[in-house]
N, C-alpha and C positions, 0 to 999 in steps of 0.2 A: 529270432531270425534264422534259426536253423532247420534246412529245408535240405532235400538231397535234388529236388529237381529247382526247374525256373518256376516261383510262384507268379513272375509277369507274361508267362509265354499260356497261350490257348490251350486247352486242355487237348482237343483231338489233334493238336499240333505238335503233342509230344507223342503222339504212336504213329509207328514207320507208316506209311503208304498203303504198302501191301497188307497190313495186317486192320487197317482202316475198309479195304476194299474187298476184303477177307470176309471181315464181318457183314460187310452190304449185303453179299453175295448170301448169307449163311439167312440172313434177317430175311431175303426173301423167298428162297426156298421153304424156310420157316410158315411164312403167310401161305405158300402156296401148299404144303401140306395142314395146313390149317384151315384153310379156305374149301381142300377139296371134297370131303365129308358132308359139306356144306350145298354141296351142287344138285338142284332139284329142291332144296330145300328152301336157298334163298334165290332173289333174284340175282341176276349177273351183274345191277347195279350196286345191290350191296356189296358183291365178292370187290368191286371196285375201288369200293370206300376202303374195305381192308388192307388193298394195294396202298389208298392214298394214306392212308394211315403208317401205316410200312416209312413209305416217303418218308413225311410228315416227321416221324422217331430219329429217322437216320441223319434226315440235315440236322435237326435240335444237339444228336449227340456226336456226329463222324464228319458235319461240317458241307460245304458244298459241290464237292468232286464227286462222297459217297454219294450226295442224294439225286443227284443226277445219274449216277450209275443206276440207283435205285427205282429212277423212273424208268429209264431204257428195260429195266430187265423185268418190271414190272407189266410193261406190257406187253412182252415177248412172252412171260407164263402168264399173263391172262390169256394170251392168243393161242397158246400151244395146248394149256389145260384145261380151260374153261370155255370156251368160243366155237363151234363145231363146223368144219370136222378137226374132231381132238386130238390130238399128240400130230400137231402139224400145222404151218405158218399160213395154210390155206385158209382163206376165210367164203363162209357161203354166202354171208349177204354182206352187202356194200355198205350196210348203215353202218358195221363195226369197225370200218373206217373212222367213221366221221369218231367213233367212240374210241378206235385208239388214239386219235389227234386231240379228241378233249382231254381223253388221258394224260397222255405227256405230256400233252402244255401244261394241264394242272398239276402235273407233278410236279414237272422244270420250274414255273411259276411261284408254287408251294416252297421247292426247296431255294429257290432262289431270296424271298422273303421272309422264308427263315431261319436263314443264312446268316442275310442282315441282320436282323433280331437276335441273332444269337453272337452274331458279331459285335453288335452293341454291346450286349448285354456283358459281351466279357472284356471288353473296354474300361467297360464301366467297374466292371469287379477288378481289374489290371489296374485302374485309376485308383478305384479304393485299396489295394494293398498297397500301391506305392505311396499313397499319403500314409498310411498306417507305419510302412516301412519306415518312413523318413522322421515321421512324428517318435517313433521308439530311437531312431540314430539322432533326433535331436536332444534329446532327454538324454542319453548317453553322453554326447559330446559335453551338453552341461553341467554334466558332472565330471569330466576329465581335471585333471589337476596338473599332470605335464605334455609334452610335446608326444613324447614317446605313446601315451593314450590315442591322443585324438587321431594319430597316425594307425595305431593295430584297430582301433574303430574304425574308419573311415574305409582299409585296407579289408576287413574281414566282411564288411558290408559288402562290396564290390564285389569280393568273391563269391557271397551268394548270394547275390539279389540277379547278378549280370555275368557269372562264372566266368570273372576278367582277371586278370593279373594288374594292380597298380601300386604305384609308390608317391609319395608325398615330399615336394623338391621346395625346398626356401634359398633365398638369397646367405652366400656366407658373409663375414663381415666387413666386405671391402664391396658387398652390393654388385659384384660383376660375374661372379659366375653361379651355378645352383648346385647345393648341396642333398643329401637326403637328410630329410628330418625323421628325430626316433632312431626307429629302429635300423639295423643297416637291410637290405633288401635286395634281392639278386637279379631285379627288373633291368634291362639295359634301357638306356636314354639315348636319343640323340641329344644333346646340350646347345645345338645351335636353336631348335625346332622350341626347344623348354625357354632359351633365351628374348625368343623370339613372340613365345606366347604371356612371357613375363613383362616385355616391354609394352607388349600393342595390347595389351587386357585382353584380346578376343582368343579363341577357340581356334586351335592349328591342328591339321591334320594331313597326313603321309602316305598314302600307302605305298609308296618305294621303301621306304624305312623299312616297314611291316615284313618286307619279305627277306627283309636281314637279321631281325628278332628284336629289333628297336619296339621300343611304344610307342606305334603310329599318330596318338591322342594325346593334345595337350591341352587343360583347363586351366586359365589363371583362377589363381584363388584370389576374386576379388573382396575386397571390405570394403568398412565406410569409410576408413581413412587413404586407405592405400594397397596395391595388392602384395597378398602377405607370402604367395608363393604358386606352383604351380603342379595341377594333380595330372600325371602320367597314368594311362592306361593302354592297356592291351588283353585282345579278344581271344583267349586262343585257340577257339571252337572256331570262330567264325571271323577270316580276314576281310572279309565285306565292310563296305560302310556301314555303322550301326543305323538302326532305325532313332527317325525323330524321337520317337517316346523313350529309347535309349537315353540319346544324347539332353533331353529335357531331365533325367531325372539325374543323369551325370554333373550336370550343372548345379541341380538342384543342392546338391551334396556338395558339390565346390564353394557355394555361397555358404552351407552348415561350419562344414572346416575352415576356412578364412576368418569368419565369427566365431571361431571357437580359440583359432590361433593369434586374432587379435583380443581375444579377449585374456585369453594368457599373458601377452605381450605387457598388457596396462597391469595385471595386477602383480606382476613382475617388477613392473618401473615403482606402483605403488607401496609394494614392499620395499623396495631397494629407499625410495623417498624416507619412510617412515624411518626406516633403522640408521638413515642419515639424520634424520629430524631428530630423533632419541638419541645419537650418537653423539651431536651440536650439544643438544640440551644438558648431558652427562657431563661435557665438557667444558661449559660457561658454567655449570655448579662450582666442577671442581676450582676451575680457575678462579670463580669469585671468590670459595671459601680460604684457599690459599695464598689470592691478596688480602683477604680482611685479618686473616692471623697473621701474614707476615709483614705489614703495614707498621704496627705498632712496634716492632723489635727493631726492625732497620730505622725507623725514626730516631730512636734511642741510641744506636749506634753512627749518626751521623751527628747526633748532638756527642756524645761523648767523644768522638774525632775532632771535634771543634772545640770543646772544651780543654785538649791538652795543649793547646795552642796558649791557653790562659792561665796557666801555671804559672807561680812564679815562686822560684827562681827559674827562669825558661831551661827546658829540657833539652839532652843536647843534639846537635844538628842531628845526627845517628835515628833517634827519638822523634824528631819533627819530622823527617821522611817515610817514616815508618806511620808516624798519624795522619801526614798528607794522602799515603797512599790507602789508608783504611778509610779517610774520608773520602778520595775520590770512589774506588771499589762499593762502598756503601751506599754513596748515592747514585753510583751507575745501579747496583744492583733496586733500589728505590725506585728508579726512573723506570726499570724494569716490570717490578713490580706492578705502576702505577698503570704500565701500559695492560697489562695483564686483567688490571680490574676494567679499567674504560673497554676494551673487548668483551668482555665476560658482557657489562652492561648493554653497551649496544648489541649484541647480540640477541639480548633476554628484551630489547626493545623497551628498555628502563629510561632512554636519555631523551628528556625532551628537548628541542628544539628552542632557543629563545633567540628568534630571527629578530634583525633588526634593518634597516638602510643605510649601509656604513660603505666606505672607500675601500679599496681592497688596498691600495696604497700606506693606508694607515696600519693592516694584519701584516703585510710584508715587512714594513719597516721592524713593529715592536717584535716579531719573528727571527730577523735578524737581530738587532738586541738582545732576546733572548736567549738565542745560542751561543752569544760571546765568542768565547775562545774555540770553540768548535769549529766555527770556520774562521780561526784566526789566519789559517797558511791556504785560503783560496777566497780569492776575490770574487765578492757578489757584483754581476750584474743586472742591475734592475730595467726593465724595457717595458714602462707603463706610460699606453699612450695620454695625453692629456684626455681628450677627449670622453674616459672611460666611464661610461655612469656608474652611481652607485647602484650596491647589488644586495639583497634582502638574505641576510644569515646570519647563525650564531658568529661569534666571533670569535669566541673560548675556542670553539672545534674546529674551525677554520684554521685557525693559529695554530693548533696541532698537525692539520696536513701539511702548513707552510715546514715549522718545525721535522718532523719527518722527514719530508722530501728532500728539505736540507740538507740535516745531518745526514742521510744516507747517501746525498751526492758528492759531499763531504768527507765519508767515510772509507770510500772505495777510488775517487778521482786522486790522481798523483797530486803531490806537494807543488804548491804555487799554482797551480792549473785555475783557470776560470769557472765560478758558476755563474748559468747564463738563467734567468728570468723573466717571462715577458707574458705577457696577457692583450690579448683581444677581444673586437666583441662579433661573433658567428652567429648569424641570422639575432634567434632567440636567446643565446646561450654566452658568458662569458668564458673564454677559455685560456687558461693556463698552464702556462709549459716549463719545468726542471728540467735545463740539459746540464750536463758534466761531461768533463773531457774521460771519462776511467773506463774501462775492457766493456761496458756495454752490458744487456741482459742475456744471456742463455737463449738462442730463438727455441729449441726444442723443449725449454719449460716458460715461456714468455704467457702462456695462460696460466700456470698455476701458480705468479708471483704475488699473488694478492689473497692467495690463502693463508689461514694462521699455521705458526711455525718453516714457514719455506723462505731459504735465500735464494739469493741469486747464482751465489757462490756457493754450495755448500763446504768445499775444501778449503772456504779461507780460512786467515786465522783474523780477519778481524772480528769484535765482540757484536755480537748480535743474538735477539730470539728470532726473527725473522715475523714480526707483528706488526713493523712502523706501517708499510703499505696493507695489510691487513687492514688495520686502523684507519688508514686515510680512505680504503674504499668503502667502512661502514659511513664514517661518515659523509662521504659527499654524494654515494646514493640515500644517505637520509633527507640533505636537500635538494632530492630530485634531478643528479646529475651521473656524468659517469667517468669514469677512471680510466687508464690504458695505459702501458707501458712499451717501450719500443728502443729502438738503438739510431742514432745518426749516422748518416751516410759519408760523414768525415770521423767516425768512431765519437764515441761516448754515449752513454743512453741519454732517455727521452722519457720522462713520465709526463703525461697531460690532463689535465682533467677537466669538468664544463661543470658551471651554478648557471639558472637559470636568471635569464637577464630581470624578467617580470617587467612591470612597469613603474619605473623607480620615479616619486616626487619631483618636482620643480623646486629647485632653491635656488631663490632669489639672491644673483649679491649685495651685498652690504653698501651701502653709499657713505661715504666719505664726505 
């Protein structure tokens, strides 16, 4: 694509005026030293054709301004040289009238029609370089790899297809104002004019800007999805409004770049996905491999904690505190563990499912039982209304989000404080809610509580890996629901989450 002139501009339109008119003038003094040799020899109607001939060369190659010069002066040196009397505007008979009028019309006529024809013709050739053009900058863009590419492409094309100055403007990350993408570039913008062509999708143009050295021109780069930014240009040959076949092929190239920058955009996200995806997978290896070896040694050490209990002659108080607290340590670090492996698993998409029709009254209950002394210093309250139907889930894992939610409300609410419990049923969905009276969740990390390893707290010192809700949100989008975390408006947080209602059985009661 490198060219020193315009390959979409006419050819007799790249040589000045004078030097166009220059030559008419030369082509037919030419004919008429040409022709004069000739005189006596041929008829006056051939010398004629030679004229039209003359014409004929002039419009094909200098366009229609020469070839109309070329008819005027063509029958001025037929009348002056060849027509008698010679070397003079005087004519003896009246017929070569009528024959300089056929003349010149058929000049004018002549050069008029192929004019056109020659106008066409390089339409036609201007249309096929600019596909050609565009066909090689799309191939190019195809192959770009970063931003900074498709921008010195897009930029180096412009400047010599259309000897324009532009720059390439995307959205920063907050989506309200426009930045340069690539490279930096020393085009001035107006920013309201780029704002504006960013918002409306269409095509905005200035020429008040123009005469202040702004880029009078702005093209949204639209995509399939959305527009991806917006192409600045400036003429600096020519402040005029461009021609349509300009601004078509301008376009044309806006829609090239947009598909090129949204197509970066996706293989960006699908790299970023992948090296998360390998990152998750790395990560459920190592955790599974490090619950299944250390499964087996803290089992052993919770029995041998249990075991000095059973000595006898009994060991003394000193001794028994010291085994109490290797056993509690042990099985916290166990319960640790165990959560470690169920993540690893659901993760790797290992855990099936064994749903059943059960009360959710009956998971709350054996849930509290099973944490005991856990919330021995905060009273549960349970708010399930009678009415509740039964709801299709495992129960094992169920019992683990109850368990979780618990102890973590447990964990962090002040001594004696209330946990409050309660379940509804919304449209399709049962829904249930853990509130605690304790300092609430972080609102500026309130989205990332449900990833593995993150507290709420991270400066507490209470014992935590930061997994329990990790865990509770694998499992309750396994059965089809969702999780959320939040704070009360009298303080204490809010976790809530929804099982689908389905369509639960008729059970008949029992008659007495």
């Amino acid at each position: 694509m490198e060219s020193s002139v315009n390959p979409l501009r006419p050819r007799h339109k790249q040589l000045p005026a004078m030097h166009r008119f220059g030559l008419t003038v030369l082509a037919c003094i030419g004919t008429t030293l040409v022709a004069t040799p000739m005189l006596g020899h041929l008829d006056l109607v051939n010398i004629v054709m030679l004229f039209l001939l003359t014409v004929l060369i002039v419009a094909v190659n200098l366009g229609r301004g020469a070839a109309i010069l070329a008819s005027i002066l063509s029958v001025l040196l037929f009348d002056v040289f060849f027509v008698t009397p010679r070397f003079s505007l005087a004519v003896s008979d009246l017929q070569y009238l009528v024959t300089f009028a056929v003349m010149l019309v058929t000049g004018l006529t002549t050069a008029h029609f192929t004019s056109v024809l020659r106008m066409k013709a390089e339409e036609a050739e201007q249309r096929e370089q600019r596909t050609e053009a565009l066909y090689q900058l799309a191939r190019q863009l195809a192959g770009t790899l970063t931003i900074d590419q498709v921008v010195e492409t897009s930029v180096d094309f412009i400047k010599q297809q259309l000897l324009a100055e532009s720059t390439v403007l995307v959205p920063d990350p907050t989506g309200k104002a426009l930045v340069n993408a690539g490279r930096a570039n020393a085009l001035p913008i107006e920013p309201h004019l780029a704002i504006v062509a960013l918002e409306s999708g269409s095509l905005v143009r200035s020429d008040e800007v123009s005469g202040m050295g702004y880029a009078p021109l702005y093209l949204p780069l639209r995509a399939s999805l959305r527009i991806r930014g917006v192409l600045a240009v400036r003429f600096a040959d020519n402040p005029q409004e461009p021609m349509p076949e300009t601004v078509s092929l301008l376009e044309a190239l806006a829609s090239l770049v947009a598909v090129a920058l949204e197509r970066l955009h996706y293989v960006e996200i699908a790299q970023a996905t992948e090296v998360k995806m390998l990152t998750e997978r790395l990560r459920s290896s190592i955790l599974s491999a490090l619950s299944h070896d250390l499964r087996t040694p803290l089992t052993a050490m919770v029995g041998l904690a249990d075991s000095l209990f059973l000595i006898k002659p009994a060991l003394p108080p000193a001794a028994l505190e010291t085994a109490q607290a290797l056993h509690e340590q042990s099985a916290r670090l166990a319960g640790l563990v165990g959560n470690l492996l169920d993540m690893a698993r659901l993760n790797a998409g290992q855990v099936t499912l064994r749903r059943e029709w059960q009360s959710i009254e009956e998971v709350v209950g054996s849930s509290i039982k099973l944490l005991g002394s856990a919330l021995a210093d905060h009273p549960v309250k349970v708010d399930l209304p009678a009415d509740l139907p039964l709801v299709e889930f495992d129960a094992v894992l169920v019992e683990r989000v109850f368990c979780n939610l618990l102890e973590n409300a447990a964990k962090y609410a002040p001594t004696n404080t209330p946990i409050q419990l309660s379940a509804r049923l919304i449209d399709h969905f049962i829904e249930v809610s853990v509130e605690d009276c304790g300092p609430g969740f972080p609102e500026h990390r309130r989205d990332e509580l449900f990833n593995m390893f993150v507290r709420g707290h991270s400066a507490s010192g209470k014992p935590g890996a930061g997994l329990g809700l990790a865990i509770c949100k694998a499992i309750v989008e396994a059965h089809g629901g969702q999780i959320r975390a939040g704070n009360r408006t009298e303080g204490g947080a809010n976790v809530s989450f929804t099982l689908p209602a389905g369509n639960p059985p008729i059970v008949e009661e029992e008659r007495l």
